[in-house]
PAKEGU-571639 format. One record per residue (C-alpha): residue number from 0; residue in three letters; chain; x, y, z. Coordinates in steps of 0.1 Angstrom, whole numbers, plus 5000, padded with zeros to 4 digits. Example, Ala and Ser with C-alpha at 12.3 -4.5 7.8 and 13.67 -1.06 7.14 Angstrom:
BEGIN
<num->0	residuo->ALA	cadena->A	c1->5123	c2->4955	c3->5078>
<num->1	residuo->SER	cadena->A	c1->5137	c2->4989	c3->5071>
// end
This chain:
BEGIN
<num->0	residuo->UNK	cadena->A	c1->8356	c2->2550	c3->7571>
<num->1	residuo->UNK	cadena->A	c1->8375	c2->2527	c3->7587>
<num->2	residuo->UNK	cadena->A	c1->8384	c2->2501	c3->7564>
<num->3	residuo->UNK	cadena->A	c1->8398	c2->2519	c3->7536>
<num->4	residuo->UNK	cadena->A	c1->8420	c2->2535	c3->7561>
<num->5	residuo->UNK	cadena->A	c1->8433	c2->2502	c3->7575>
<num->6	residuo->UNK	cadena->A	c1->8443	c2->2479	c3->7547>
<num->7	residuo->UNK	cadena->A	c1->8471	c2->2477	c3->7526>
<num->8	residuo->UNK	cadena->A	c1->8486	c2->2460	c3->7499>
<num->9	residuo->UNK	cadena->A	c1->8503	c2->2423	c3->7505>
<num->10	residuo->UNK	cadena->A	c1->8536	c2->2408	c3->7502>
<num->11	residuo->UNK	cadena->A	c1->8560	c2->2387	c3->7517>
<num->12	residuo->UNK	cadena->A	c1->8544	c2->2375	c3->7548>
<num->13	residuo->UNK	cadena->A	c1->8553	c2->2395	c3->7576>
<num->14	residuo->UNK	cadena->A	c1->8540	c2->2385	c3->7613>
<num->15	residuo->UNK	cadena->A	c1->8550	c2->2385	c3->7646>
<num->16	residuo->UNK	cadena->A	c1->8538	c2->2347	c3->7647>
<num->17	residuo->UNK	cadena->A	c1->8551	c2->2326	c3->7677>
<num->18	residuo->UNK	cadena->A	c1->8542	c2->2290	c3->7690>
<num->19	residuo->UNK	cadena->A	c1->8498	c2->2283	c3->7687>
<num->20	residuo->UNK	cadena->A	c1->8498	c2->2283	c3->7726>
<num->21	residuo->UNK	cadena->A	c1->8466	c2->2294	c3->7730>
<num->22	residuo->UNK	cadena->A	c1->8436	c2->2286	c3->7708>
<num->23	residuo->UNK	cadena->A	c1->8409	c2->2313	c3->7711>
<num->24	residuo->UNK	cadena->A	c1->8398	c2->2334	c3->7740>
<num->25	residuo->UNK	cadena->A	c1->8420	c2->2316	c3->7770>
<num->26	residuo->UNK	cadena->A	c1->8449	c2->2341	c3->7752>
<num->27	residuo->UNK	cadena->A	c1->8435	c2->2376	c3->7769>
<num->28	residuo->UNK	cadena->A	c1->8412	c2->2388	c3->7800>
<num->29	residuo->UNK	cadena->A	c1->8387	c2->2420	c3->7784>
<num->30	residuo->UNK	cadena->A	c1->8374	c2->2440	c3->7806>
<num->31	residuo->UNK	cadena->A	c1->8337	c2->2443	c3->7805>
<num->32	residuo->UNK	cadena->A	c1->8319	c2->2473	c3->7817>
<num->33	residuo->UNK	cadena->A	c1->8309	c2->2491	c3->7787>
<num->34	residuo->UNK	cadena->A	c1->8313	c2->2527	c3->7802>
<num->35	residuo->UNK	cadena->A	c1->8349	c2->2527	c3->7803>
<num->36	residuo->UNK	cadena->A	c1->8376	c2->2516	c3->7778>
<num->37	residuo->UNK	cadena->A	c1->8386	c2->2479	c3->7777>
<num->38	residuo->UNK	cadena->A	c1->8412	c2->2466	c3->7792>
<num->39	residuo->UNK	cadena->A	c1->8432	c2->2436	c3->7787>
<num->40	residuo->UNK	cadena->A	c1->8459	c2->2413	c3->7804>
<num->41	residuo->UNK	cadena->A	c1->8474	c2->2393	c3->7775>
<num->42	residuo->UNK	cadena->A	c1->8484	c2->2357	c3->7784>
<num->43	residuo->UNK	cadena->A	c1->8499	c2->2342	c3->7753>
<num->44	residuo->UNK	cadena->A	c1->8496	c2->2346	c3->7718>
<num->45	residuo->UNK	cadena->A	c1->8465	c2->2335	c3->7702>
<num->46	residuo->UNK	cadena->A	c1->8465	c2->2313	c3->7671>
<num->47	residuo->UNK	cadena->A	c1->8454	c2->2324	c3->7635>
<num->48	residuo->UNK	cadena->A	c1->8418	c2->2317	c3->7633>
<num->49	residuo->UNK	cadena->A	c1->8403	c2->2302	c3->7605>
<num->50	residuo->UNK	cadena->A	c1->8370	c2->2322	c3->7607>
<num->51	residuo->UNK	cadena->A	c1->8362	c2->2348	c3->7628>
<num->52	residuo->UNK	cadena->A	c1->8353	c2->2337	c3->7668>
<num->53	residuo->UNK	cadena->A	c1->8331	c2->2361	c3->7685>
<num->54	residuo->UNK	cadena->A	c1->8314	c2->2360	c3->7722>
<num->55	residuo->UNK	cadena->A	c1->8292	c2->2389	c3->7740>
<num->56	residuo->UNK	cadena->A	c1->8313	c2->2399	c3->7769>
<num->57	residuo->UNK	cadena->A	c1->8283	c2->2422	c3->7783>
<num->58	residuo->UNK	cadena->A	c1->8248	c2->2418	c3->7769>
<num->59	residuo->UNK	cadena->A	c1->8231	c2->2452	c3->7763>
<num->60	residuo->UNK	cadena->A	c1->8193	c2->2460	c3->7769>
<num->61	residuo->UNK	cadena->A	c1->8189	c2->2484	c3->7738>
<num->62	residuo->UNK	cadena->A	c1->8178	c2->2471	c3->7705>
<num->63	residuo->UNK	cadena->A	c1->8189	c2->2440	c3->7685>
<num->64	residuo->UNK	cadena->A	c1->8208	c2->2457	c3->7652>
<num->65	residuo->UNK	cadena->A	c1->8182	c2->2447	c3->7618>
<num->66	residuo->UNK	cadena->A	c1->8200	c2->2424	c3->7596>
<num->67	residuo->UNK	cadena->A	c1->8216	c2->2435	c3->7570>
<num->68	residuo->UNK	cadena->A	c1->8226	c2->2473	c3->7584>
<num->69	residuo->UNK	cadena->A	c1->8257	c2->2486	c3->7597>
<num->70	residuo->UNK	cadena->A	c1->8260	c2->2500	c3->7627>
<num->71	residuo->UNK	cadena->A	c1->8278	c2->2527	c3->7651>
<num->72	residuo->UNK	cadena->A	c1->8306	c2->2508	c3->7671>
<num->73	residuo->UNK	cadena->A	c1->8335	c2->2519	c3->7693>
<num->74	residuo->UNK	cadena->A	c1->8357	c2->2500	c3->7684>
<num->75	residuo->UNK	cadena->A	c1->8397	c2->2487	c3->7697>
<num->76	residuo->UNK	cadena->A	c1->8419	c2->2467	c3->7680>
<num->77	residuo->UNK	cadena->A	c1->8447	c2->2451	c3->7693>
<num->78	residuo->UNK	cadena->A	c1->8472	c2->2428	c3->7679>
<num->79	residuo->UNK	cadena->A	c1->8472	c2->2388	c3->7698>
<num->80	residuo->UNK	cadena->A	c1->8501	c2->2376	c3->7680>
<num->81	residuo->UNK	cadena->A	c1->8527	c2->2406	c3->7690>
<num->82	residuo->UNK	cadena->A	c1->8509	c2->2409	c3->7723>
<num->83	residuo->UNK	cadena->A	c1->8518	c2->2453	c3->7720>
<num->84	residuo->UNK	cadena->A	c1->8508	c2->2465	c3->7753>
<num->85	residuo->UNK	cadena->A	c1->8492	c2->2496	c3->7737>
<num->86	residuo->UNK	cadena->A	c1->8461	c2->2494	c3->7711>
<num->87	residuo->UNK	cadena->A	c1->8470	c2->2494	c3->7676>
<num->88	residuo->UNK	cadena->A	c1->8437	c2->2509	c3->7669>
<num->89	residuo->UNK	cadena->A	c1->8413	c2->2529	c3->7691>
<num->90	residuo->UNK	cadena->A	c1->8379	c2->2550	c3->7678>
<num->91	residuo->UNK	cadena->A	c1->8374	c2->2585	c3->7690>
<num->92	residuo->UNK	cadena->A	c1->8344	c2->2600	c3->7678>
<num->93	residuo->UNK	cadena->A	c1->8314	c2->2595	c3->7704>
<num->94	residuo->UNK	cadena->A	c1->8298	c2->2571	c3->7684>
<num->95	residuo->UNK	cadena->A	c1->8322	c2->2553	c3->7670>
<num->96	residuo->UNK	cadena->A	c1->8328	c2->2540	c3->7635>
<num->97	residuo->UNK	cadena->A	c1->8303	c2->2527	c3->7614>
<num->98	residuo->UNK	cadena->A	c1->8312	c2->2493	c3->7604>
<num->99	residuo->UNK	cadena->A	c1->8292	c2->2476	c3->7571>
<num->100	residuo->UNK	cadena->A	c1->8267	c2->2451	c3->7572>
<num->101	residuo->UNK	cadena->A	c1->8298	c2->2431	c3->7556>
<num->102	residuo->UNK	cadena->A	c1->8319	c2->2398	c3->7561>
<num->103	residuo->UNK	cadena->A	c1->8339	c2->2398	c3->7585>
<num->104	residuo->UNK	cadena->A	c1->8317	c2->2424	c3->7605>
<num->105	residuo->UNK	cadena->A	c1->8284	c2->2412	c3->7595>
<num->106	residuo->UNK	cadena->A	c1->8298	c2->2376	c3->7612>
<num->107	residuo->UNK	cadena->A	c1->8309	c2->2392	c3->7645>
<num->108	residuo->UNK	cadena->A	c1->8278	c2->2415	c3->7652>
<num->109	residuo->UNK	cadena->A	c1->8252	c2->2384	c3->7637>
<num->110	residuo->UNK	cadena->A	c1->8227	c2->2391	c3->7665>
<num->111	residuo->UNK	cadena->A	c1->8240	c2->2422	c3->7686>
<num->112	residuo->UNK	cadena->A	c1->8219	c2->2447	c3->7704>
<num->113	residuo->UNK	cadena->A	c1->8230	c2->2486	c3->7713>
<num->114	residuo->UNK	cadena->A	c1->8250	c2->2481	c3->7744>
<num->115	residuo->UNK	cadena->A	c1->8269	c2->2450	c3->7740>
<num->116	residuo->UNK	cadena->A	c1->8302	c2->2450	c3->7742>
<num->117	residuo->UNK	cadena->A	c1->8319	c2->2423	c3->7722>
<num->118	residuo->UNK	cadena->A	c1->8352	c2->2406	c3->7720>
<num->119	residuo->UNK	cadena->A	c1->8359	c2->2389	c3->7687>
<num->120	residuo->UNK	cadena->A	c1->8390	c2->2372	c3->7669>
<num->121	residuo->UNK	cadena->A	c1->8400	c2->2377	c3->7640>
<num->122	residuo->UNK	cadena->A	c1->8427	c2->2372	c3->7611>
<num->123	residuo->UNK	cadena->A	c1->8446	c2->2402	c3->7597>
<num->124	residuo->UNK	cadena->A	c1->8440	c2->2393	c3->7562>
<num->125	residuo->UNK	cadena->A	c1->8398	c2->2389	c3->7574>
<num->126	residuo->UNK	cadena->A	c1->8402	c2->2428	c3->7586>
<num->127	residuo->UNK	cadena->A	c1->8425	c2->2444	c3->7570>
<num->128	residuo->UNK	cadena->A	c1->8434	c2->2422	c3->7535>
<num->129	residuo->UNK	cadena->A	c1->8460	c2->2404	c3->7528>
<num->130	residuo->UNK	cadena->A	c1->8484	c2->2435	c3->7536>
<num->131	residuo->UNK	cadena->A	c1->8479	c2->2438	c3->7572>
<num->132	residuo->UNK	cadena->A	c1->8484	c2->2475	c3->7583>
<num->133	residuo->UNK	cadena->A	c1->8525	c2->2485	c3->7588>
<num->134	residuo->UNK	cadena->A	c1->8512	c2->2516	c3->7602>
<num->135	residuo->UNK	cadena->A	c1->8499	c2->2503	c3->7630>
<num->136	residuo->UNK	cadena->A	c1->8523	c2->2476	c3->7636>
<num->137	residuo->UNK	cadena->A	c1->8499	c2->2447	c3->7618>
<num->138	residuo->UNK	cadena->A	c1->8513	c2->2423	c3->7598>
<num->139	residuo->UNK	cadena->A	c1->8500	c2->2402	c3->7571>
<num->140	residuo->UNK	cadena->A	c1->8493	c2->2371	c3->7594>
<num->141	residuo->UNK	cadena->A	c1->8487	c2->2384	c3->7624>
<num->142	residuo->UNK	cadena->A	c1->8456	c2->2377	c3->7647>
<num->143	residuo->UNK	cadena->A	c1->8435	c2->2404	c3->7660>
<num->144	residuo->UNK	cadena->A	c1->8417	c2->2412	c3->7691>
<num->145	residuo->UNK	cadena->A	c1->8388	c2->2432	c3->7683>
<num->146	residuo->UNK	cadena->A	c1->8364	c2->2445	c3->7706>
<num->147	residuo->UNK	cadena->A	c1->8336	c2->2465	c3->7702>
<num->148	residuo->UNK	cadena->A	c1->8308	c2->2483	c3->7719>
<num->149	residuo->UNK	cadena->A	c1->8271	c2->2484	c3->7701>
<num->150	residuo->UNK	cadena->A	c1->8263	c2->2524	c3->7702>
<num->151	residuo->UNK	cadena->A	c1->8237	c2->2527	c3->7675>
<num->152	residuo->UNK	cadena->A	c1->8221	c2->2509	c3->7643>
<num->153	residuo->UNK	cadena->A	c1->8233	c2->2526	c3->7609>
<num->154	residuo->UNK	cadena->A	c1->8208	c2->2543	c3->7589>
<num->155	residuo->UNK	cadena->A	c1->8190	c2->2523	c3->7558>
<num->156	residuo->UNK	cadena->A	c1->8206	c2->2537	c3->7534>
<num->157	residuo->UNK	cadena->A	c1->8171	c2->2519	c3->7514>
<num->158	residuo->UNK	cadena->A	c1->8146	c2->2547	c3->7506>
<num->159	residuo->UNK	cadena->A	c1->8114	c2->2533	c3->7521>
<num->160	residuo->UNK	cadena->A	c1->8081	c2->2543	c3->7502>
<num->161	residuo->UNK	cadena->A	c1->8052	c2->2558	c3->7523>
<num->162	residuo->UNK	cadena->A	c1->8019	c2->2571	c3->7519>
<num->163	residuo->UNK	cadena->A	c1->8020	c2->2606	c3->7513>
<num->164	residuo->UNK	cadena->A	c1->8000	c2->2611	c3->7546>
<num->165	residuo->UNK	cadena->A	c1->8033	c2->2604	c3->7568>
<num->166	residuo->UNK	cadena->A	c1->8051	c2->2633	c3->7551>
<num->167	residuo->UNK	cadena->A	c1->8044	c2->2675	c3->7551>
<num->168	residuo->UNK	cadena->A	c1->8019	c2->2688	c3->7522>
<num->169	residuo->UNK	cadena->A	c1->8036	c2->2712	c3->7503>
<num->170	residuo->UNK	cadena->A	c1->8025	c2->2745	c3->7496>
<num->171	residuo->UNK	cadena->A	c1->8024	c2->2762	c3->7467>
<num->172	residuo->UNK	cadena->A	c1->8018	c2->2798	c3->7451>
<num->173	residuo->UNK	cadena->A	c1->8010	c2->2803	c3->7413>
<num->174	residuo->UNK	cadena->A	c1->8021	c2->2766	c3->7406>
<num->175	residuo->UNK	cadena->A	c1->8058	c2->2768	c3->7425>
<num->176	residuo->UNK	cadena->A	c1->8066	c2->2752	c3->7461>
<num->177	residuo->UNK	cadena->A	c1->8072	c2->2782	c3->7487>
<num->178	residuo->UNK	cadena->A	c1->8072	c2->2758	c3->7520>
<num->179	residuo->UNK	cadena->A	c1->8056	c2->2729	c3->7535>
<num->180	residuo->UNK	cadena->A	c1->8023	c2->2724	c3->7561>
<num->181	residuo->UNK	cadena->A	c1->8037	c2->2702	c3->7595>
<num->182	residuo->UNK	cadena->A	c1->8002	c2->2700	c3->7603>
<num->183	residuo->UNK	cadena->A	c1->7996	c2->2667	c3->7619>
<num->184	residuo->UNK	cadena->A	c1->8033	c2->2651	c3->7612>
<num->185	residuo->UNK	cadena->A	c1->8052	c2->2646	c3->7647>
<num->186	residuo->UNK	cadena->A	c1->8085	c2->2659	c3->7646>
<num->187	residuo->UNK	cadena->A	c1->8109	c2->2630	c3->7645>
<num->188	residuo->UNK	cadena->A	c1->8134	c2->2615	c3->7669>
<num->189	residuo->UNK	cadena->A	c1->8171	c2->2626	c3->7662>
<num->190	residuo->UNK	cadena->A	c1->8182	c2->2587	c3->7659>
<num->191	residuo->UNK	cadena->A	c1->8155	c2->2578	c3->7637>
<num->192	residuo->UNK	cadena->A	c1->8170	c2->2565	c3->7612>
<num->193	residuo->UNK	cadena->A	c1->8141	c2->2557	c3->7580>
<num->194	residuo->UNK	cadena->A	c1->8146	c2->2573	c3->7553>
<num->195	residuo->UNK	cadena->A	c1->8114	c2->2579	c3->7537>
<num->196	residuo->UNK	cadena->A	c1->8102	c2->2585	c3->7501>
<num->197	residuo->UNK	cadena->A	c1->8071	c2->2601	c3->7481>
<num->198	residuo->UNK	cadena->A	c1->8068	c2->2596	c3->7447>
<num->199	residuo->UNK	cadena->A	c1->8042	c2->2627	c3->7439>
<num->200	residuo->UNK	cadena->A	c1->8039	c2->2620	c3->7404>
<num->201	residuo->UNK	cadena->A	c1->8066	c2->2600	c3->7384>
<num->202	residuo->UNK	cadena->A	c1->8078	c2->2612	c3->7353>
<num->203	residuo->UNK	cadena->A	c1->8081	c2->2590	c3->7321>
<num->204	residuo->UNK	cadena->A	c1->8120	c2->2598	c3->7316>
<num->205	residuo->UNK	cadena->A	c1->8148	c2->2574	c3->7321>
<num->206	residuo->UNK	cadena->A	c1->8158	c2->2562	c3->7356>
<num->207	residuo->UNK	cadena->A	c1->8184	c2->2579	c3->7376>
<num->208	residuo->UNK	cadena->A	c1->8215	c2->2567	c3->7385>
<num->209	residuo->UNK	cadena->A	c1->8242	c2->2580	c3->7407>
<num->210	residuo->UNK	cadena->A	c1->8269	c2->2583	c3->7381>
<num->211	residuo->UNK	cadena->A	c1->8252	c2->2613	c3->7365>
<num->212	residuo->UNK	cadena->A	c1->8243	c2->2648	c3->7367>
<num->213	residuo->UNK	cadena->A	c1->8211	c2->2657	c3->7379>
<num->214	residuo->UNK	cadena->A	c1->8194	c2->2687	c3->7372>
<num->215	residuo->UNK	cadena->A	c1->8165	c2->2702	c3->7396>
<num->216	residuo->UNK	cadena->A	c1->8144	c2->2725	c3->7413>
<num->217	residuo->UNK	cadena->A	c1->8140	c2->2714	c3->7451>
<num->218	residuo->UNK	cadena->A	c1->8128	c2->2733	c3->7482>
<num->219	residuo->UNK	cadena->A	c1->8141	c2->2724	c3->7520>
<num->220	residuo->UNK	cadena->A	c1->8127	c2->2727	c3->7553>
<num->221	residuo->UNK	cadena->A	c1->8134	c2->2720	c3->7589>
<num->222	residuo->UNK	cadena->A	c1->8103	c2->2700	c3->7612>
<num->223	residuo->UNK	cadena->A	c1->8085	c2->2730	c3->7618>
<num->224	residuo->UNK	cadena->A	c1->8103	c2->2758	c3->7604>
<num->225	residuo->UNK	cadena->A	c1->8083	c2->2793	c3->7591>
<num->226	residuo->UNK	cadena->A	c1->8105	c2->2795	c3->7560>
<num->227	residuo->UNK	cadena->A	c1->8129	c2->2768	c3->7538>
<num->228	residuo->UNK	cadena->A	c1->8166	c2->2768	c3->7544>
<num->229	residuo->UNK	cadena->A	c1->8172	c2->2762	c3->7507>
<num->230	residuo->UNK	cadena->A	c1->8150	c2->2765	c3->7476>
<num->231	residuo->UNK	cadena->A	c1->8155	c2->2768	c3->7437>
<num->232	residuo->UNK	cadena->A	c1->8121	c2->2769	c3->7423>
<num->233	residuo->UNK	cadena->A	c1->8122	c2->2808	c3->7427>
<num->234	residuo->UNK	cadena->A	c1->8152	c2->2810	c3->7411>
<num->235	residuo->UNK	cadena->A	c1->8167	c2->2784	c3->7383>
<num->236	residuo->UNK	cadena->A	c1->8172	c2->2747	c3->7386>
<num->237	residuo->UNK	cadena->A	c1->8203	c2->2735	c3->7401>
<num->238	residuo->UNK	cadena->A	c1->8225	c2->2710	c3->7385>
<num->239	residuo->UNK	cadena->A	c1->8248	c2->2686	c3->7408>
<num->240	residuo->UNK	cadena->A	c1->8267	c2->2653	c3->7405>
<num->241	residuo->UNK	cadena->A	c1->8241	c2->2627	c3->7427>
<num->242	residuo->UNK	cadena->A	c1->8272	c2->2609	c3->7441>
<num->243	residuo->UNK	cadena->A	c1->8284	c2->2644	c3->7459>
<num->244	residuo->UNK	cadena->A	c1->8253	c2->2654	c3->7477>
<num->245	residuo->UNK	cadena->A	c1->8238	c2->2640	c3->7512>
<num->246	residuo->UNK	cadena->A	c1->8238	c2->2604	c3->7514>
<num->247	residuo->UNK	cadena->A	c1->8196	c2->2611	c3->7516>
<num->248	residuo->UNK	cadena->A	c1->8194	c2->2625	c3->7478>
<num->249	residuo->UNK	cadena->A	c1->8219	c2->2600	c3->7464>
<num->250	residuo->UNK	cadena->A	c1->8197	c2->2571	c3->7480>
<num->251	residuo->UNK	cadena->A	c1->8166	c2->2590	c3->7480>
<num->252	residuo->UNK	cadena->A	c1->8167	c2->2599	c3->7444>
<num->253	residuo->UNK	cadena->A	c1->8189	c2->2565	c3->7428>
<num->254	residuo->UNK	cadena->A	c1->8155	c2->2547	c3->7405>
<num->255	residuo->UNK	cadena->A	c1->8141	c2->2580	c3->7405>
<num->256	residuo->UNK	cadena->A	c1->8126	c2->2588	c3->7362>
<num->257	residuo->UNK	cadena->A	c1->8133	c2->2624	c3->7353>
<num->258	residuo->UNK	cadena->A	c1->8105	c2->2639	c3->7351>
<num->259	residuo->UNK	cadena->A	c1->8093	c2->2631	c3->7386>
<num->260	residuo->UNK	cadena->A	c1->8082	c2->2653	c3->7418>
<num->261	residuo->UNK	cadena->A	c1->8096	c2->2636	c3->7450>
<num->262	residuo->UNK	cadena->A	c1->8092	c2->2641	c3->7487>
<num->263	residuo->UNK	cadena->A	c1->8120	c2->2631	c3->7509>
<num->264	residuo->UNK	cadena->A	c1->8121	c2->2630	c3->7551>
<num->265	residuo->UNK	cadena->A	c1->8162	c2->2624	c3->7556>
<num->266	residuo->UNK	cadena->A	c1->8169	c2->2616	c3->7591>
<num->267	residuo->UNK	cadena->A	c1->8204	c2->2630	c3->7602>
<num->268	residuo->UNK	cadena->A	c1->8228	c2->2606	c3->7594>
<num->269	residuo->UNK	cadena->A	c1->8221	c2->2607	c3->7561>
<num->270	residuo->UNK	cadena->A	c1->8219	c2->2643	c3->7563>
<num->271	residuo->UNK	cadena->A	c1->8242	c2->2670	c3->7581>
<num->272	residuo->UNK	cadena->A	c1->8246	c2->2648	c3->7612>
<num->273	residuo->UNK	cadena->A	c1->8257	c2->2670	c3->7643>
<num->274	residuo->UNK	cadena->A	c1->8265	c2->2694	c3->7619>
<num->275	residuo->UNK	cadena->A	c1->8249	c2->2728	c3->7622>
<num->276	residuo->UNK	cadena->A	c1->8246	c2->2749	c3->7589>
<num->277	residuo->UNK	cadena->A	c1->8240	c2->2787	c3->7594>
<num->278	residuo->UNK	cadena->A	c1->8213	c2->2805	c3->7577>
<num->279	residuo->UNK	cadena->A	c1->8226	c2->2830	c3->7546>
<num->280	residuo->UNK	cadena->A	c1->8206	c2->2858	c3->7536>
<num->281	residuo->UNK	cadena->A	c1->8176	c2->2855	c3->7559>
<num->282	residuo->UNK	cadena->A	c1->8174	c2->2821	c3->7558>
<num->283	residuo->UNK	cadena->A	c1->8170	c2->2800	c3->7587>
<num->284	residuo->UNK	cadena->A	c1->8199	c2->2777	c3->7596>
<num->285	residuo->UNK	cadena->A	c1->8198	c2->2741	c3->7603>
<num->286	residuo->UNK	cadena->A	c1->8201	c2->2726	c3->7638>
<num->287	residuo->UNK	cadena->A	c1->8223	c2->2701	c3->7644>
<num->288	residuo->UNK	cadena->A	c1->8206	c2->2665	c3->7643>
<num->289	residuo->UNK	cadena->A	c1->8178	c2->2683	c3->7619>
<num->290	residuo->UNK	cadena->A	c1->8158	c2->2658	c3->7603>
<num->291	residuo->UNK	cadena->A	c1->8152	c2->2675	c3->7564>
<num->292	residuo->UNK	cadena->A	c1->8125	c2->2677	c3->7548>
<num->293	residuo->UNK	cadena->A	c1->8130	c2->2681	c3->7504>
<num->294	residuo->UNK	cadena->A	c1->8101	c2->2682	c3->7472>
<num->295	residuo->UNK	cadena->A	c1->8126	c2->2679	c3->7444>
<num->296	residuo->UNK	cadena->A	c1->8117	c2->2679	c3->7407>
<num->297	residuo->UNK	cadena->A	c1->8137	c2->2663	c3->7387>
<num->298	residuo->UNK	cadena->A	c1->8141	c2->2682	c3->7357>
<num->299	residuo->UNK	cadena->A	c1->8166	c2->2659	c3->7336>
<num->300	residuo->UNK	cadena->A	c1->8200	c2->2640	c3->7338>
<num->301	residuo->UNK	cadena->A	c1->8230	c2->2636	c3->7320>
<num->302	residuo->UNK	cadena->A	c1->8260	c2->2613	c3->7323>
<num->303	residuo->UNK	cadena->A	c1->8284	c2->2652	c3->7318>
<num->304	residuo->UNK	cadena->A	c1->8298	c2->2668	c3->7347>
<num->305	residuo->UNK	cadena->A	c1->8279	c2->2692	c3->7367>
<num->306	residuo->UNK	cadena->A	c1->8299	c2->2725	c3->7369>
<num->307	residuo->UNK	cadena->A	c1->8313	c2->2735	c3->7404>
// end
């Protein structure tokens, strides 16, 4: 992530602070075409902002981001009271960091859609806490030029509860899951981004929560696939800490009672991502961008370590 990485611990104040020339956008010239990296041509130092000031450079067509979700960004940072003629800050992956649906980013993508790019100004102590970043030559009163551009909406990290008709029927033999019937369920989109929740039959134990150790029996599958990737039930249930699995069973199973048999769809993100996983054993693998399928029962949980 990229805000643990970026803040530090404060101090004396440390800045490259020079006269408040400029107030606001009038400091810098972005670039705007959204296909190439951004540019800029400082002109003075910009003045510490009071609250974050934000403007759409280039308007995408894509979709507006939902409130309250993060999202995918590229993102550069560069600092306006220094005026370095390199970026302090520059994303690599393809699609960017995702940024939290969280002051000050929350503020400065109010309103975006996939596409834009956006320029935004910002206070170091706003970013980065009252620390600024040394490493990247940020004091701890420094303004920031931050632009971004809109790749993708972050998942929702929410379970959302369906009808059991939008998810696979499982099959079973004498009582035990050994797969699951696709029949009639469209294989999903590789950036959908739902993920979506059966409760089969809840148990009467206590409530889950992601502090604990969660025992189970669970099966997986691919859209599709003949066989599962992964399955317990003809075997022993698995114990595992529920903050150190995919983000799909820490969310998907959080509120769960013990007792309960629960059908999850886990769209990619909060799954392997562009990961692929090789099959073991005569198991099938998993494709990169898989969308997976789970039944998990949830046998009982305890508030003891799971062992490695």
């Amino acid at each position: 992530m990229l805000i643990p990485a970026l803040v530090a611990c404060g101090g004396e104040e440390k800045k490259g602070y020079g006269d408040e020339t400029v107030s606001g956008f009038d400091g810098v010239t972005v670039s705007a075409a959204v296909d190439k990296e951004p540019t800029l041509k400082w002109k003075s130092p910009i003045a510490y902002p009071k609250d974050p000031k934000v403007k759409t450079l280039t308007e995408g067509d894509g979709e507006e981001i939902p409130k309250d979700r993060g999202v995918f960004a590229k993102i550069y940072i560069g600092n306006a009271t220094t005026l370095d003629k390199e970026w302090a800050y520059q994303s690599q992956a393809p699609e960017g960091e995702e940024l939290p649906a969280e002051k000050p980013w929350s503020t400065i993508l109010e309103g975006a859609k996939v596409g834009d790019r956006i320029e935004a100004i910002v206070g170091s102590a706003d970013l980065l806490g009252e620390g600024g970043n040394p490493q990247m030559g940020i004091g701890n009163h420094d303004t920031l030029l931050v632009v971004l551009d809109v790749v993708k909406p972050a998942a929702d990290k929410a379970p959302k509860d369906v009808d059991a008709t939008e998810l696979p029927k499982v099959v079973e033999k004498n009582g035990k899951p050994t797969g699951f019937d696709f029949t009639g369920i469209a294989k999903p989109k590789a950036d959908d981004a739902v993920l979506k929740r059966v409760i089969v039959t809840e148990g009467d134990g206590e409530e889950i929560t992601t502090d604990q150790t969660v025992t189970a029996n669970y099966l997986g599958m691919t859209h599709g696939a003949k066989k599962p990737f992964d399955e317990s039930f003809s075997k022993e249930a698995v114990p595992f800490a529920l903050n150190q699995v995919v983000s799909g069973w820490t969310n998907g199973l959080e509120g769960v009672k013990v007792g309960s048999r629960v059908l999850l769809q886990i769209p990619p993100e909060l799954g392997y991502g562009a990961e692929e996983k090789p099959g073991q054993g005569g198991t099938p693998g998993i494709p990169a961008n898989s969308t997976l399928y789970f039944v998990i029962d949830v046998i009982k949980a305890d508030d003891t370590p799971a062992q490695q």
